[in-house]
N, C-alpha and C positions, 0 to 999 in steps of 0.2 A: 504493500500500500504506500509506502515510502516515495518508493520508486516511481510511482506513477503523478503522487502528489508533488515532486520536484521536477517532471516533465511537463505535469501544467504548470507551473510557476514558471518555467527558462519559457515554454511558449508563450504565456502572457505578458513575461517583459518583453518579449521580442518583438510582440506584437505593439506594447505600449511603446515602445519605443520607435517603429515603423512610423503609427500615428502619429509620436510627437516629430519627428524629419518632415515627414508627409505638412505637416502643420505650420513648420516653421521653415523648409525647403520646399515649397511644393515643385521646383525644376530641375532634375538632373541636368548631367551633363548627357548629349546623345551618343545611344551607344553604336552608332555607325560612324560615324567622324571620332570619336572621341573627345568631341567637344571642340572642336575644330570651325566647324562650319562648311568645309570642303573635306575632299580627301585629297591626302598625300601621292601626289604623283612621280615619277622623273622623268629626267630630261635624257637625251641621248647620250650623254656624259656619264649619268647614276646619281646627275645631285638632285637631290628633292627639290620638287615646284608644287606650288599650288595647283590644284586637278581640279574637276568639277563642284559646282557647291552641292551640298547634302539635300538629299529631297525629303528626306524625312523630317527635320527641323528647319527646314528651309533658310539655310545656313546661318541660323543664330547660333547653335552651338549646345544650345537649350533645349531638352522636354517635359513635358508636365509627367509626373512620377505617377505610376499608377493605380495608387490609394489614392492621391489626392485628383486623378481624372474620374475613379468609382465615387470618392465623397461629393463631389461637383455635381454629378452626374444623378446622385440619387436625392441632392438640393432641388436642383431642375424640377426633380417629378414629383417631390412635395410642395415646390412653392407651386405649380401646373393644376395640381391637386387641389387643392387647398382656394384657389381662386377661380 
């Protein structure tokens, strides 16, 4: 019983702790550039140039994390609700 009762505990911090990032970061860094805003290309030479910009954050560099796109997301459809 020990054992079970200290695997809910590590999951619940993990999880309060998800929340409070979620809460107080809501944007990674994107995980296809690496926060870049393009990707890393080269040149004919082998030195690195700037390559296309990133479609998926659409080269900020930035994404919305996603706990805090589910918490946005289930705001939406109680304030929807609700009015």
């Amino acid at each position: 019983m020990p054992l079970i009762a200290l695997a809910i505990a590590c999951l619940l911090a993990i999880t309060l702790g998800y929340v409070g990032m979620c809460a107080a970061s809501p944007f990674g860094t994107c995980r296809k550039c690496h926060g870049f805003g393009f990707a890393m290309d080269t040149d004919r030479k082998g030195r690195p140039k700037r390559g296309k910009s990133c479609r998926r954050c659409k080269a900020t560099g930035k994404r919305i994390r996603v706990g805090r796109w589910l918490f946005n997301r289930a705001q939406r459809i109680y304030r929807e609700g609700t009015h």
